[in-house]
C-alpha positions as CSV (number, residue, x, y, z in Angstrom):
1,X,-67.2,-12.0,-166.1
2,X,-70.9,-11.3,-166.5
3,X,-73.0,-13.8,-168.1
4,X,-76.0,-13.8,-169.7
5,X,-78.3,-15.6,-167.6
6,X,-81.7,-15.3,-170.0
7,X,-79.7,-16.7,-173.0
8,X,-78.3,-19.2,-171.0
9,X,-81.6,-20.2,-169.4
10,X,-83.3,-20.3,-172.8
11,X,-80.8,-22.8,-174.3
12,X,-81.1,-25.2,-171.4
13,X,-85.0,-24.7,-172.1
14,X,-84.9,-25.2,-175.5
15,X,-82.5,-28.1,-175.4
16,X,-85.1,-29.5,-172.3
17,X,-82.4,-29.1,-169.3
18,X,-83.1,-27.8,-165.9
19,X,-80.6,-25.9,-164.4
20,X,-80.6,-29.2,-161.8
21,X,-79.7,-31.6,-164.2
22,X,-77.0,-29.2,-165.1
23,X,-75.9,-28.9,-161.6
24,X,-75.7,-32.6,-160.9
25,X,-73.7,-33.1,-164.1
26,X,-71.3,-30.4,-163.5
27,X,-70.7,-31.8,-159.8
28,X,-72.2,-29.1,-157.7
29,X,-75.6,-28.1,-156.2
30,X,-78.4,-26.3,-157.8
31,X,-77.7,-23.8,-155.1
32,X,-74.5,-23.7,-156.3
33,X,-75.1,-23.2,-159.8
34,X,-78.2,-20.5,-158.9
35,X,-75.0,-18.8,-157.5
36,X,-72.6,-19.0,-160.2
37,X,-75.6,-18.3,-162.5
38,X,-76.0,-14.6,-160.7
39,X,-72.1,-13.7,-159.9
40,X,-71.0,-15.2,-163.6
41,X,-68.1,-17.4,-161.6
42,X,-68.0,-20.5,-163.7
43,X,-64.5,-22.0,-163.9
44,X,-63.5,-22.7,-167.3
45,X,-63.7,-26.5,-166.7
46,X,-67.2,-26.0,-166.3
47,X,-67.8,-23.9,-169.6
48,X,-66.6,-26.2,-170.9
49,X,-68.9,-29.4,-169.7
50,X,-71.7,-27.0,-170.1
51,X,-70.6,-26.5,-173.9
52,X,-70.6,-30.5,-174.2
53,X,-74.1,-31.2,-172.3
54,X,-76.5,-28.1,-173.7
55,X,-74.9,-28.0,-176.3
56,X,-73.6,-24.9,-176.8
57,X,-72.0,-23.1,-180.2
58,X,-69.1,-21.3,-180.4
59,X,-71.4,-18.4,-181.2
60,X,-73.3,-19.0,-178.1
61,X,-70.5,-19.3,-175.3
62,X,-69.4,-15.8,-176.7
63,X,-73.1,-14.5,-176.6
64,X,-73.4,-16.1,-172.6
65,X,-70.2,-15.7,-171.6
66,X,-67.6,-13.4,-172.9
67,X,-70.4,-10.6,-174.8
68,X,-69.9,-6.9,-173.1
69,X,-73.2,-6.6,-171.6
């Protein structure tokens, strides 16, 4: 799965997150996340958080995470 990693970033900038307080909310390291942020290997579980804490529409998770890129 690819994501997209700008859109991503620009709704955690717009909704004032930093990909650490996103890390430390999901349970894992900003290393961690950096990584999943590059390969696109985030579990559903944490889609899922991440739609809860942004917050994310259903428009966006398909834009981030499911769009053909």
């Amino acid at each position: 799965m690819r994501v997209n990693k700008s859109l991503l970033k620009a709704k955690l900038a717009f909704h004032d997150h930093t990909q650490k307080e996103i890390a430390k909310k999901l349970g894992i390291s900003e290393n961690t996340f950096g990584i999943k942020l590059r390969t696109g290997k985030f579990k559903l579980d944490e889609i899922h958080k991440m739609i809860v804490i942004i917050p994310l529409t259903v428009s966006d998770v398909i834009e981030i995470f499911f769009a053909e890129q």
